[in-house]
PDB file of N, CA, C and O in Angstrom:
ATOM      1  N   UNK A   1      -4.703 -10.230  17.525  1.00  0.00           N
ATOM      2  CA  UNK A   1      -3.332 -10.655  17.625  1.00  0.00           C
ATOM      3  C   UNK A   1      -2.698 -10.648  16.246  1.00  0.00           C
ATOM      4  O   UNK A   1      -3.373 -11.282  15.435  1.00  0.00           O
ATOM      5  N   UNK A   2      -1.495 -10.064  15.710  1.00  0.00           N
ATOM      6  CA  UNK A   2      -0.860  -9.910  15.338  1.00  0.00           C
ATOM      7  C   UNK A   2       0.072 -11.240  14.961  1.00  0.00           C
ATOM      8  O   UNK A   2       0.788 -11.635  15.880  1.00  0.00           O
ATOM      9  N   UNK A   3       0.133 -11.945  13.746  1.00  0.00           N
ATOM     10  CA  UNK A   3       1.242 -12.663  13.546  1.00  0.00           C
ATOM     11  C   UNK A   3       1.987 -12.565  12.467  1.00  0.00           C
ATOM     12  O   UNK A   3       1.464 -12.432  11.360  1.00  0.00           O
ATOM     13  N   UNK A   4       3.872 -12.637  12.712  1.00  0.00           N
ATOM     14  CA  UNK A   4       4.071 -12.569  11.188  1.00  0.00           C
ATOM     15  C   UNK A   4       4.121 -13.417  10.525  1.00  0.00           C
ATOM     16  O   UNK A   4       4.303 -14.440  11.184  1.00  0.00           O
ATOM     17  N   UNK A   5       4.025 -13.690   8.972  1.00  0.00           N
ATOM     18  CA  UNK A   5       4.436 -15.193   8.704  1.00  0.00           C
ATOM     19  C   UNK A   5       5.230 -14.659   7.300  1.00  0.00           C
ATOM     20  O   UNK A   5       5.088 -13.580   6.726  1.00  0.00           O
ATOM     21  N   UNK A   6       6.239 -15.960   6.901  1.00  0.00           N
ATOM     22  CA  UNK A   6       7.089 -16.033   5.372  1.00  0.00           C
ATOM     23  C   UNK A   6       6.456 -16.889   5.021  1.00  0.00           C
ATOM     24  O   UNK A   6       6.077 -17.768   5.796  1.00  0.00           O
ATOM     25  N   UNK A   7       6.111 -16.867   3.507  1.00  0.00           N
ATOM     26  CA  UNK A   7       5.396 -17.624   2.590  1.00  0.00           C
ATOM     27  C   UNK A   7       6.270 -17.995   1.768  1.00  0.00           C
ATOM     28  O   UNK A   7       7.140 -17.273   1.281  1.00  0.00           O
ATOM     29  N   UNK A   8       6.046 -19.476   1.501  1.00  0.00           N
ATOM     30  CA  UNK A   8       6.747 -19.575   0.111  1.00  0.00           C
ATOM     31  C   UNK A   8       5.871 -20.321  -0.680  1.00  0.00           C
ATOM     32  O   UNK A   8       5.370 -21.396  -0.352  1.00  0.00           O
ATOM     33  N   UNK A   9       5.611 -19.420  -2.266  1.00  0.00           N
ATOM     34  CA  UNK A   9       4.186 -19.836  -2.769  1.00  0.00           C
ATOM     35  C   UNK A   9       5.143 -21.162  -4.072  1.00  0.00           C
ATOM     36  O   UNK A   9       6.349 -21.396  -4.145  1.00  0.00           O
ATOM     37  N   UNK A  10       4.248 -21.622  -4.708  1.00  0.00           N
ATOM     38  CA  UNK A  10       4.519 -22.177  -5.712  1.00  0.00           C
ATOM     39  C   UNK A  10       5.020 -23.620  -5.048  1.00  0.00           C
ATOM     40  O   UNK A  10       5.370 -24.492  -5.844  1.00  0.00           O
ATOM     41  N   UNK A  11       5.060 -23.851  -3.894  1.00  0.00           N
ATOM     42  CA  UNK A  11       5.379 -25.228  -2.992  1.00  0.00           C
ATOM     43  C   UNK A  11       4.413 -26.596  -3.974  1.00  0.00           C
ATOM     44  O   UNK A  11       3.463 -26.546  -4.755  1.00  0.00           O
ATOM     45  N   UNK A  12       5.454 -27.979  -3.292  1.00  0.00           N
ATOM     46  CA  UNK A  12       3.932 -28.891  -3.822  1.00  0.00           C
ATOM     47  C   UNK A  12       2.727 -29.031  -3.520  1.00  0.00           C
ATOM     48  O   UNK A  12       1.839 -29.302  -4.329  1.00  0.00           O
ATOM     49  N   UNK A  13       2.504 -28.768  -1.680  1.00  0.00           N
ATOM     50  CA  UNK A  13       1.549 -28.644  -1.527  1.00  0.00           C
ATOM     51  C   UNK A  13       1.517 -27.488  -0.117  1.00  0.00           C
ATOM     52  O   UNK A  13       2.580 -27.109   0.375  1.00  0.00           O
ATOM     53  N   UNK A  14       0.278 -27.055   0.378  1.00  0.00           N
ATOM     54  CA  UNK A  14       0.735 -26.357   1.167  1.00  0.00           C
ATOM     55  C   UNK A  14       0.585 -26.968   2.709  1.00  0.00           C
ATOM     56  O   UNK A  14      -0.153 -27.879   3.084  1.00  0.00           O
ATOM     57  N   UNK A  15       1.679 -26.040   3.605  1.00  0.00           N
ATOM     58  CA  UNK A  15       1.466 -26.659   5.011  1.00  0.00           C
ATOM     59  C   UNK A  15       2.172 -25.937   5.558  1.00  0.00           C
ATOM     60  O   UNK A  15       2.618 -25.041   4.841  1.00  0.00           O
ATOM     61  N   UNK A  16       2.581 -25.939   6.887  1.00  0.00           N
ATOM     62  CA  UNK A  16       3.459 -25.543   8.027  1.00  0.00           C
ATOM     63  C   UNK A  16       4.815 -26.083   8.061  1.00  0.00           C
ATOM     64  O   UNK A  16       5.023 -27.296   8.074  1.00  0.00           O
ATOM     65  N   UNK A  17       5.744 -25.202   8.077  1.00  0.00           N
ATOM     66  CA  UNK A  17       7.167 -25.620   7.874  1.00  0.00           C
ATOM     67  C   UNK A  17       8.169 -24.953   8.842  1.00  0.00           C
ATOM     68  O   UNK A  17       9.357 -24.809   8.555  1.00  0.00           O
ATOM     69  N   UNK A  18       7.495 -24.466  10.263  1.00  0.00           N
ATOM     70  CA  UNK A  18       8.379 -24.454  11.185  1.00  0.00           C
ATOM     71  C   UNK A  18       8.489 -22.775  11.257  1.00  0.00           C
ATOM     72  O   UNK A  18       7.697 -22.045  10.661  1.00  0.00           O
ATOM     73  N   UNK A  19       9.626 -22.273  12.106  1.00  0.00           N
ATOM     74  CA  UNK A  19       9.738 -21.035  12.424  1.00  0.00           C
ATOM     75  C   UNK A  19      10.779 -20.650  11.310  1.00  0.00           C
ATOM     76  O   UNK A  19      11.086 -21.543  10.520  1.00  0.00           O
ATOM     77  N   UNK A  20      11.444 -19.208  11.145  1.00  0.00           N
ATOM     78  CA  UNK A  20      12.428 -19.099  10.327  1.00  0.00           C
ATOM     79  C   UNK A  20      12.730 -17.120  10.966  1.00  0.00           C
ATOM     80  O   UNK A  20      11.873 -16.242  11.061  1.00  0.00           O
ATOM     81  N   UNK A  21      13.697 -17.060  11.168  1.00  0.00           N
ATOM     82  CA  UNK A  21      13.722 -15.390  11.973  1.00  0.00           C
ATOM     83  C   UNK A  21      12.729 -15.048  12.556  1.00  0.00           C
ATOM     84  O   UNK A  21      12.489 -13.853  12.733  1.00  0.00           O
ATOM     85  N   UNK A  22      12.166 -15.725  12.859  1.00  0.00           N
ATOM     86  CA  UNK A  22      10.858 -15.558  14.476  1.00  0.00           C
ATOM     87  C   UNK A  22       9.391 -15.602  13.652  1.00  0.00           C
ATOM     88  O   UNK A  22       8.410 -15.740  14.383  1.00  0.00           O
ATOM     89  N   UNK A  23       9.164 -15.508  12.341  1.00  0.00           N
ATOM     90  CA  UNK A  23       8.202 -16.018  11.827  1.00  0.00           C
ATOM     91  C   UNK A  23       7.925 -17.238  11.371  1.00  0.00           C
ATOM     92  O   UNK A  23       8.808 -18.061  11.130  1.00  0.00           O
ATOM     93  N   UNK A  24       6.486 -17.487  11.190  1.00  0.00           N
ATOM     94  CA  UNK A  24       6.218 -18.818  11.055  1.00  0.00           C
ATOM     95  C   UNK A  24       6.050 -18.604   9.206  1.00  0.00           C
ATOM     96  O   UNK A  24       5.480 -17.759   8.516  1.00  0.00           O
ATOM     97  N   UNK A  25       6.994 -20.033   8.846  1.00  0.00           N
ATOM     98  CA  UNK A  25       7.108 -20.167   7.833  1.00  0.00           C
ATOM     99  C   UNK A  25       6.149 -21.164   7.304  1.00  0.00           C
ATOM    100  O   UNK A  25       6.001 -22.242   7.879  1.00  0.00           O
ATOM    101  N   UNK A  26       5.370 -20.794   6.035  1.00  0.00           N
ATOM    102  CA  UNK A  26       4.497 -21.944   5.183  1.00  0.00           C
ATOM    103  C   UNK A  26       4.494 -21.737   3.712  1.00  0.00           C
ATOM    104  O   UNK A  26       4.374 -20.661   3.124  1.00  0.00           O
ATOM    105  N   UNK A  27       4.614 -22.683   3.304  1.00  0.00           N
ATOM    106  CA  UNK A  27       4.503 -23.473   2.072  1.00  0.00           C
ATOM    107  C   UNK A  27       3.134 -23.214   1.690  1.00  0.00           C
ATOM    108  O   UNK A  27       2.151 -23.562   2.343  1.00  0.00           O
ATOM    109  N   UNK A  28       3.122 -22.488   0.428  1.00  0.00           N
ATOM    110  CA  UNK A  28       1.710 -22.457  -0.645  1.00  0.00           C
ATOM    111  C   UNK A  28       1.582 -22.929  -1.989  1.00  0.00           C
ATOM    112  O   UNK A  28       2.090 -22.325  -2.933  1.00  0.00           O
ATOM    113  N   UNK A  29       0.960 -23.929  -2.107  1.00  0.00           N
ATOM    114  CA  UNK A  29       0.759 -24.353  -3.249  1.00  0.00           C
ATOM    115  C   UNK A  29       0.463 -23.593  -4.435  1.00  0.00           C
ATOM    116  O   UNK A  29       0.866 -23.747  -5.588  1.00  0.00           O
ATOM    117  N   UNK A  30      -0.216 -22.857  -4.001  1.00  0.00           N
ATOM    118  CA  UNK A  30      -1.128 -21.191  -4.917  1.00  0.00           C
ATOM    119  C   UNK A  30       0.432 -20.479  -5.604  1.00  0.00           C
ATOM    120  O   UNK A  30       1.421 -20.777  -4.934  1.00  0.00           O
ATOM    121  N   UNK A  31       0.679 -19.672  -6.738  1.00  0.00           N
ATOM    122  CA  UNK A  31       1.765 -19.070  -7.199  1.00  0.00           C
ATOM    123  C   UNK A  31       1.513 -17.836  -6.729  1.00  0.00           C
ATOM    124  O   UNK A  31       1.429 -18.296  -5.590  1.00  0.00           O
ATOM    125  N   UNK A  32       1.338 -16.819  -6.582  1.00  0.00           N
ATOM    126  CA  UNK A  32       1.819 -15.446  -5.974  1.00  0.00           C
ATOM    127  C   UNK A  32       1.069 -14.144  -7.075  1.00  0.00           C
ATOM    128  O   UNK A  32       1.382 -12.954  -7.046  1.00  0.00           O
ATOM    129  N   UNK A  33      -0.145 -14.886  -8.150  1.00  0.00           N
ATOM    130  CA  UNK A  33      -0.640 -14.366  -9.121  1.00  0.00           C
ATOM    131  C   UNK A  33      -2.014 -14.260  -8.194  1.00  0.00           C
ATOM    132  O   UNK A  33      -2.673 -15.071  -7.542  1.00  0.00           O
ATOM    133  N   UNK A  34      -2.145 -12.202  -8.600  1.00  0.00           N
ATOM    134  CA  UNK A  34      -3.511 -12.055  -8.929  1.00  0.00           C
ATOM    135  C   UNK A  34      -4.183 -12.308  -7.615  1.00  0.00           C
ATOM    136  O   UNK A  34      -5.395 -12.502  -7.716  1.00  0.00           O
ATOM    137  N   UNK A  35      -3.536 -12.366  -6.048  1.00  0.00           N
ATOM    138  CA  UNK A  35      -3.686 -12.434  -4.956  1.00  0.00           C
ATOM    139  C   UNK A  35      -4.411 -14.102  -4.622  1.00  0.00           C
ATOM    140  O   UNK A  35      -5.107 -14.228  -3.614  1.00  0.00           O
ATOM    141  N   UNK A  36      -4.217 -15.073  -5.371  1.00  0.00           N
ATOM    142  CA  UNK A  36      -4.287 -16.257  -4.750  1.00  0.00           C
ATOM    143  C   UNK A  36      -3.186 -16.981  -3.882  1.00  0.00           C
ATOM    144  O   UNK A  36      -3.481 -18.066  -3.382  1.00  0.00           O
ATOM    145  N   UNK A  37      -2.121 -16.523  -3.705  1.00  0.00           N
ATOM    146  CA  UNK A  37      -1.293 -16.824  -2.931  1.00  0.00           C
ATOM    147  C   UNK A  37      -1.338 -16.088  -1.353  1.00  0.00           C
ATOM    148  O   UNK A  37      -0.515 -16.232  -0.449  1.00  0.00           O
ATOM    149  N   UNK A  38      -2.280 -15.462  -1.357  1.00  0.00           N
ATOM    150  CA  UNK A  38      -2.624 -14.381  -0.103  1.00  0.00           C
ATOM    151  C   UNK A  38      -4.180 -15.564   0.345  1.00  0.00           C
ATOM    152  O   UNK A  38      -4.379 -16.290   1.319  1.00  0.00           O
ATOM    153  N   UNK A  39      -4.950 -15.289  -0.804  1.00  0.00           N
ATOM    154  CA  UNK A  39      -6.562 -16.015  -0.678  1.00  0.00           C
ATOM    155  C   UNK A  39      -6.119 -17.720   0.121  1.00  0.00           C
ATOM    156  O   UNK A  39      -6.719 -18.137   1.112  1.00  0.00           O
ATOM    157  N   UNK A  40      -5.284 -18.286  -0.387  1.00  0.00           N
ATOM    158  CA  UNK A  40      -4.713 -19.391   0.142  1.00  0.00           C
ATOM    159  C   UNK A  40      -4.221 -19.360   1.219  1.00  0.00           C
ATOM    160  O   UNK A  40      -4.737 -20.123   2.036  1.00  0.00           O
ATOM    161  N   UNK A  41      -3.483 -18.821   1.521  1.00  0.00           N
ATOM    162  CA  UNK A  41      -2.637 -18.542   2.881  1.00  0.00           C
ATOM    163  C   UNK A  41      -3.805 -18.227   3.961  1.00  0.00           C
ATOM    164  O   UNK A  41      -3.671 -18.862   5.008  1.00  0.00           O
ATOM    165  N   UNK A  42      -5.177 -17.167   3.884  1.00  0.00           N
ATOM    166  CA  UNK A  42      -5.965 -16.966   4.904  1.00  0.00           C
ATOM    167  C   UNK A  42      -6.943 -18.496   5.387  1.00  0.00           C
ATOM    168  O   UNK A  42      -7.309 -18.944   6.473  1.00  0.00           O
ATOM    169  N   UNK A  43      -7.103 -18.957   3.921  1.00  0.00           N
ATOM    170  CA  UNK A  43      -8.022 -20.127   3.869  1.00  0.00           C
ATOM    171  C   UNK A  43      -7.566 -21.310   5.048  1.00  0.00           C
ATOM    172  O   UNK A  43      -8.234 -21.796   5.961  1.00  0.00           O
ATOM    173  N   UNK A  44      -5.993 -21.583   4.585  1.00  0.00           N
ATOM    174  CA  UNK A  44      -5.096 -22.788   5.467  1.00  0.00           C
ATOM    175  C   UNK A  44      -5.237 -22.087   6.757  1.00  0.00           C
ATOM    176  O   UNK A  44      -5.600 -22.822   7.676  1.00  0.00           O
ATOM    177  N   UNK A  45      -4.991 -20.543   7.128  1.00  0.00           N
ATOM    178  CA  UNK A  45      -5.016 -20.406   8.803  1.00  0.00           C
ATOM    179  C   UNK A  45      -6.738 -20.500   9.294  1.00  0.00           C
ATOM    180  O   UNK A  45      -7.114 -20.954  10.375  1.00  0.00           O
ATOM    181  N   UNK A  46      -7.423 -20.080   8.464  1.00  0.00           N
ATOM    182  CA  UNK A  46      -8.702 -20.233   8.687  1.00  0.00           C
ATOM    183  C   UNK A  46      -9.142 -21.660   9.464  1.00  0.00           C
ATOM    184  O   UNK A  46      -9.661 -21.884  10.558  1.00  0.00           O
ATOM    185  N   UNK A  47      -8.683 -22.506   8.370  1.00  0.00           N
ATOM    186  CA  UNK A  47      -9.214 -23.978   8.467  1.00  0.00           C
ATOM    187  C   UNK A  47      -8.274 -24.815  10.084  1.00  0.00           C
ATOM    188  O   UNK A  47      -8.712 -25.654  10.870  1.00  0.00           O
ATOM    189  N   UNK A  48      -7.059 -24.196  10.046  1.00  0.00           N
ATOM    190  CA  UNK A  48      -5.935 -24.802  11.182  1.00  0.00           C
ATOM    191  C   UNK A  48      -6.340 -24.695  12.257  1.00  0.00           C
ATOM    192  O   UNK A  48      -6.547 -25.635  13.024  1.00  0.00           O
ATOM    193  N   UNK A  49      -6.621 -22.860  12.617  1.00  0.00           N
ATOM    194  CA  UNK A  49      -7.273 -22.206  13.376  1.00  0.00           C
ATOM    195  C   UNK A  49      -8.920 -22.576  13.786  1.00  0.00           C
ATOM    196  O   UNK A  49      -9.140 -22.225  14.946  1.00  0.00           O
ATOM    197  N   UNK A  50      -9.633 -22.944  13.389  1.00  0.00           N
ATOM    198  CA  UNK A  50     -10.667 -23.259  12.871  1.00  0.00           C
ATOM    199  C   UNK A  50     -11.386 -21.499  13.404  1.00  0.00           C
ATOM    200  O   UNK A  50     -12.119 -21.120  14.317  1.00  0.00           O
ATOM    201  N   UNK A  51     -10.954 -21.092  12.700  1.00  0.00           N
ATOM    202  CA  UNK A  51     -11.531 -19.405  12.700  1.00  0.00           C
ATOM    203  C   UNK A  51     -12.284 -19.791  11.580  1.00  0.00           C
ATOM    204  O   UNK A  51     -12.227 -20.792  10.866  1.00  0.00           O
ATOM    205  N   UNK A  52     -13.148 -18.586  11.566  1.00  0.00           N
ATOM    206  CA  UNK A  52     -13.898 -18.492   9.572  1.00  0.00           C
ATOM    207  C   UNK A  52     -12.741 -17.217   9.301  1.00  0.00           C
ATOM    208  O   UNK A  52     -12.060 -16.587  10.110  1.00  0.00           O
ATOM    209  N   UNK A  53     -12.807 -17.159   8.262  1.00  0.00           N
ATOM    210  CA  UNK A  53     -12.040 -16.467   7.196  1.00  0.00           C
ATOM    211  C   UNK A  53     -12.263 -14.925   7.536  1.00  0.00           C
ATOM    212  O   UNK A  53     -11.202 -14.416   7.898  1.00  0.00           O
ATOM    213  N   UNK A  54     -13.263 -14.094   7.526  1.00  0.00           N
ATOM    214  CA  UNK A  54     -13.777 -13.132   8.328  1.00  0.00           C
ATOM    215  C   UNK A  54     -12.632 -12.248   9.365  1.00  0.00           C
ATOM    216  O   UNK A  54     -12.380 -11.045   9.440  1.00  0.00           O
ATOM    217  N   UNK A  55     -11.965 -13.727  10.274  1.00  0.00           N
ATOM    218  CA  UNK A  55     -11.444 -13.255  11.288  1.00  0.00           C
ATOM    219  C   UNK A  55     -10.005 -12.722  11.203  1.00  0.00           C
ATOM    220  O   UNK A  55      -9.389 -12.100  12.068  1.00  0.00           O
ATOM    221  N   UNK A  56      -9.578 -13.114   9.911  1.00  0.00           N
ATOM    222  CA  UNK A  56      -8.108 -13.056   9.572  1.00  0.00           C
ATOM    223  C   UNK A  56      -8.228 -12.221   8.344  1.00  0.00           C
ATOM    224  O   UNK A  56      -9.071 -12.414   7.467  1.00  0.00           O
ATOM    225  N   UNK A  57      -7.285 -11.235   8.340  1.00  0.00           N
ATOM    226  CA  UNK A  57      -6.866 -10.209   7.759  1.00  0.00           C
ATOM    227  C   UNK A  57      -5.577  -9.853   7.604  1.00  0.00           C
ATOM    228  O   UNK A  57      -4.819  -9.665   8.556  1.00  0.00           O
ATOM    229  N   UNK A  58      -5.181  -9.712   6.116  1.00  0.00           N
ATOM    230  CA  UNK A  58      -3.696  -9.216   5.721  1.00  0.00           C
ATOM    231  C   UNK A  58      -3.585  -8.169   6.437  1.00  0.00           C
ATOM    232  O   UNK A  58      -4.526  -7.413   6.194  1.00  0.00           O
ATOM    233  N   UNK A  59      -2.685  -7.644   7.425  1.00  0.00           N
ATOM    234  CA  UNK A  59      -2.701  -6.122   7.959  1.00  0.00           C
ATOM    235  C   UNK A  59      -1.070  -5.540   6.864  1.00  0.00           C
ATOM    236  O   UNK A  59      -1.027  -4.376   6.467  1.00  0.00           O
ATOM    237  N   UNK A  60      -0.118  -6.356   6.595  1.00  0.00           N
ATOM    238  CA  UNK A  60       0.766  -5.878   5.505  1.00  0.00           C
ATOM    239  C   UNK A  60       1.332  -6.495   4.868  1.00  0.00           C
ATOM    240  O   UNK A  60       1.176  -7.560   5.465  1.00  0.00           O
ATOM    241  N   UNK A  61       2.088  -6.784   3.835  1.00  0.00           N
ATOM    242  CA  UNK A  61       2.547  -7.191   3.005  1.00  0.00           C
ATOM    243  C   UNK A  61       1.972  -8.187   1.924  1.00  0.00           C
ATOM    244  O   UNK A  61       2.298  -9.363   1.762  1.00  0.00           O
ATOM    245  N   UNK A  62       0.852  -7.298   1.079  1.00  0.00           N
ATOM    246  CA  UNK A  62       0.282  -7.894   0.081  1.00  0.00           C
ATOM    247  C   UNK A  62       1.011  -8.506  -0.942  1.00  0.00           C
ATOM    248  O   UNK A  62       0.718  -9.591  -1.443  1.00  0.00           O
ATOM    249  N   UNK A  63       1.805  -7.921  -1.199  1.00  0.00           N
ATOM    250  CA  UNK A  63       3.148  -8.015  -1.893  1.00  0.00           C
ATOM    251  C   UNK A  63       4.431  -8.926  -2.161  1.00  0.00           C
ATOM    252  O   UNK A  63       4.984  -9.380  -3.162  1.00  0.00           O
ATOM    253  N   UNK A  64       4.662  -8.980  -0.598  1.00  0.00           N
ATOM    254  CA  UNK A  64       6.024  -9.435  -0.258  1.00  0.00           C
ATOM    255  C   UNK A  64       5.551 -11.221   0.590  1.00  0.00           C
ATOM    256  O   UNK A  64       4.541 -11.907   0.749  1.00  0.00           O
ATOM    257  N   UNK A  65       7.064 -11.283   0.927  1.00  0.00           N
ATOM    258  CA  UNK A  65       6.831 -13.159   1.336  1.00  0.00           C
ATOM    259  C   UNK A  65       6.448 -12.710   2.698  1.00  0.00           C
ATOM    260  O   UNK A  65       5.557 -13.185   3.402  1.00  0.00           O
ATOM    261  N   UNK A  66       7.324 -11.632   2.993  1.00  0.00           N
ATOM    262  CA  UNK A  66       6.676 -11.491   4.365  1.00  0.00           C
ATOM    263  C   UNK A  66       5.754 -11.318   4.806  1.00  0.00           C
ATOM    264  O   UNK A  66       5.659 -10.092   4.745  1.00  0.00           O
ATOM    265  N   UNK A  67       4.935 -11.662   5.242  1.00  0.00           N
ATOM    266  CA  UNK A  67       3.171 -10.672   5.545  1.00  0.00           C
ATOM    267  C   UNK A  67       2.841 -10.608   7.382  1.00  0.00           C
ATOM    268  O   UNK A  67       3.576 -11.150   8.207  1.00  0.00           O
ATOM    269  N   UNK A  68       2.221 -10.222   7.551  1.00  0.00           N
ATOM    270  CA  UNK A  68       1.325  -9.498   8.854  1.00  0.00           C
ATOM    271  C   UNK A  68       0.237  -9.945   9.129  1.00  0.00           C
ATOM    272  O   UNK A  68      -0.620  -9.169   8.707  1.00  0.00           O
ATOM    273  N   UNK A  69      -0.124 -10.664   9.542  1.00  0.00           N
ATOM    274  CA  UNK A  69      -1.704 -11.209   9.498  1.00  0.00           C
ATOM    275  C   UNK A  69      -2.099 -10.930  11.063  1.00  0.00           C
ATOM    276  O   UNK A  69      -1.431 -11.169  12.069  1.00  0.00           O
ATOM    277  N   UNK A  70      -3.166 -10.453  10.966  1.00  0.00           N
ATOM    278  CA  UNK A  70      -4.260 -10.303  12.257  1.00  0.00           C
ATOM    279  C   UNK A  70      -5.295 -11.575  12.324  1.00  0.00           C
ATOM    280  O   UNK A  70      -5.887 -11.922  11.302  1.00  0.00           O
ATOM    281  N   UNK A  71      -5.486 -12.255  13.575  1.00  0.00           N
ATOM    282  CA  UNK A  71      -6.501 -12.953  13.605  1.00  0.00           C
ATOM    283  C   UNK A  71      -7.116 -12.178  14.958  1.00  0.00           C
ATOM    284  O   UNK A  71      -6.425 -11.903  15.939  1.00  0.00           O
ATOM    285  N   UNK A  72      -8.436 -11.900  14.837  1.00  0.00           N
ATOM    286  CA  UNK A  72      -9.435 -11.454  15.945  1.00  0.00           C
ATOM    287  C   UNK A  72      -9.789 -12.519  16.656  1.00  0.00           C
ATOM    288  O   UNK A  72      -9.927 -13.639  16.163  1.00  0.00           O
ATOM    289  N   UNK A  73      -9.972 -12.213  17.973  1.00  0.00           N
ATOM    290  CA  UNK A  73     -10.433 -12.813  19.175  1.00  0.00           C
ATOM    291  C   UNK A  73      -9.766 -14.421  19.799  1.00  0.00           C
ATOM    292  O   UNK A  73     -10.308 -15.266  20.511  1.00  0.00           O
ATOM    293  N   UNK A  74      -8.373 -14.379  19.174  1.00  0.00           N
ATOM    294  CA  UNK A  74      -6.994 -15.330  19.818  1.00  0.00           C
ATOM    295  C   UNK A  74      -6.027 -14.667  20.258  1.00  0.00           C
ATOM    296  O   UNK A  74      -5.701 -13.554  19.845  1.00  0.00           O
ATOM    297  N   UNK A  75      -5.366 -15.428  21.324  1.00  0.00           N
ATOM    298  CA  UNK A  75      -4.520 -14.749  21.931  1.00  0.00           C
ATOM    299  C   UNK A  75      -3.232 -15.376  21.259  1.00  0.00           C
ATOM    300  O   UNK A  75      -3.610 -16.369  20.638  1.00  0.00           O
ATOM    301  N   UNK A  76      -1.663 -15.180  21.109  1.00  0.00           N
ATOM    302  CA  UNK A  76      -0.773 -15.380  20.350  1.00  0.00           C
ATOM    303  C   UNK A  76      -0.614 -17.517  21.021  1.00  0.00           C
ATOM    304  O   UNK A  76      -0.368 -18.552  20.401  1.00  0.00           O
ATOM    305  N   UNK A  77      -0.853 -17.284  22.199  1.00  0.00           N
ATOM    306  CA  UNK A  77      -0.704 -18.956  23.127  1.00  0.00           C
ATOM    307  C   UNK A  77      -1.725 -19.720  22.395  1.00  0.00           C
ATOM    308  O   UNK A  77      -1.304 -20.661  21.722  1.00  0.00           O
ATOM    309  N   UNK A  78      -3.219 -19.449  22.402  1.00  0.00           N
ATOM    310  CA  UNK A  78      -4.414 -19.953  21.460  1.00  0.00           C
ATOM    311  C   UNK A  78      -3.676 -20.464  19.811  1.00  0.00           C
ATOM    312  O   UNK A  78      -3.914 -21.510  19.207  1.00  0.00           O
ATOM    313  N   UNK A  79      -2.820 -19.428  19.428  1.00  0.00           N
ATOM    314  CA  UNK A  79      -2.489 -19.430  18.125  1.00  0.00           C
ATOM    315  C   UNK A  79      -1.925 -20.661  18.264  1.00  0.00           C
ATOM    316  O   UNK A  79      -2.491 -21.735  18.062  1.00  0.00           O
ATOM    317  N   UNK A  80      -0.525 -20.446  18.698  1.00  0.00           N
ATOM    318  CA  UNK A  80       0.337 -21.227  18.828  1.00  0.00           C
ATOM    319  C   UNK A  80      -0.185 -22.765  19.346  1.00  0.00           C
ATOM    320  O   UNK A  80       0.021 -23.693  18.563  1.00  0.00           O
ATOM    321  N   UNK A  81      -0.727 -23.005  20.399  1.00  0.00           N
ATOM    322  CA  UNK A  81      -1.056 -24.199  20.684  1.00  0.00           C
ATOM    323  C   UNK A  81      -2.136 -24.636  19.465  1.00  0.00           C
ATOM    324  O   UNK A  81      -2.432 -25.793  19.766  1.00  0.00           O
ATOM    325  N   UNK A  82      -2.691 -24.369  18.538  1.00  0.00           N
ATOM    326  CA  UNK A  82      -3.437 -25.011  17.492  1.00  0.00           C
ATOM    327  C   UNK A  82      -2.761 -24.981  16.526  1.00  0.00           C
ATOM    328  O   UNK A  82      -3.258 -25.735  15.690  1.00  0.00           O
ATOM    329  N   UNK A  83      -1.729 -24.435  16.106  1.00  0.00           N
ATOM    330  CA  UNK A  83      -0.808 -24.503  15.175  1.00  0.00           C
ATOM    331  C   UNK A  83      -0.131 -25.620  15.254  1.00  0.00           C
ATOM    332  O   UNK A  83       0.284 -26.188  14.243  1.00  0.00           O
ATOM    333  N   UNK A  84       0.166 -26.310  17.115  1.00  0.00           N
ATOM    334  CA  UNK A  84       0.891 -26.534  17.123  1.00  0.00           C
ATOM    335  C   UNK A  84       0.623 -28.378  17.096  1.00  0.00           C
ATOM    336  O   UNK A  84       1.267 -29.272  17.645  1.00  0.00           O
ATOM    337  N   UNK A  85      -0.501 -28.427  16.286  1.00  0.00           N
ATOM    338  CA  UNK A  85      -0.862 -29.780  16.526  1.00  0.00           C
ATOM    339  C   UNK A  85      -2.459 -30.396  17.493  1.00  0.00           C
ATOM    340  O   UNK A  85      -2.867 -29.857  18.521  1.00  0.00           O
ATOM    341  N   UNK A  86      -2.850 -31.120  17.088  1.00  0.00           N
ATOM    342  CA  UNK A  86      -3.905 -31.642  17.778  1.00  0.00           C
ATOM    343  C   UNK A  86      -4.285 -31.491  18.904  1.00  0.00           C
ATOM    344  O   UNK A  86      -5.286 -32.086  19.302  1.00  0.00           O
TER     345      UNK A  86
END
């Protein structure tokens, strides 16, 4: 499954901050150097998700706020309902 998300790195701390043009927007503590602002971002869906790290993959935007992330073997409802709280 396919999700997009906007990042915004350099935050105080990081977390979930709601939808924003149909992606899910989060807050990264990490600055946007040297791909720790990417390494961070998989770690928090890792841990939310309780996926291992393995399962989630940048599919685009190494680069940009926008990114593409794949998580294997969830369905977008799976996503969403653990995203969405306890």
């Amino acid at each position: 499954m396919d999700l997009e998300i906007r990042v915004i790195p350099r935050a105080g701390r990081s977390g979930f901050a709601g939808l924003r043009d149909g992606a899910l927007l989060v807050k990264l503590a990490a600055a946007p150097v040297d791909g720790a602002a990417n390494d961070e971002l998989i770690a928090l869906l890792a841990k939310t998700l309780k996926v291992p790290k393995r399962d989630i993959s940048l599919v685009s935007g190494e680069r940009s706020r926008t990114k593409r992330i794949r998580i294997a073997g969830m369905d977008r409802d799976q996503v969403i309902a653990r995203l969405a709280g306890p």
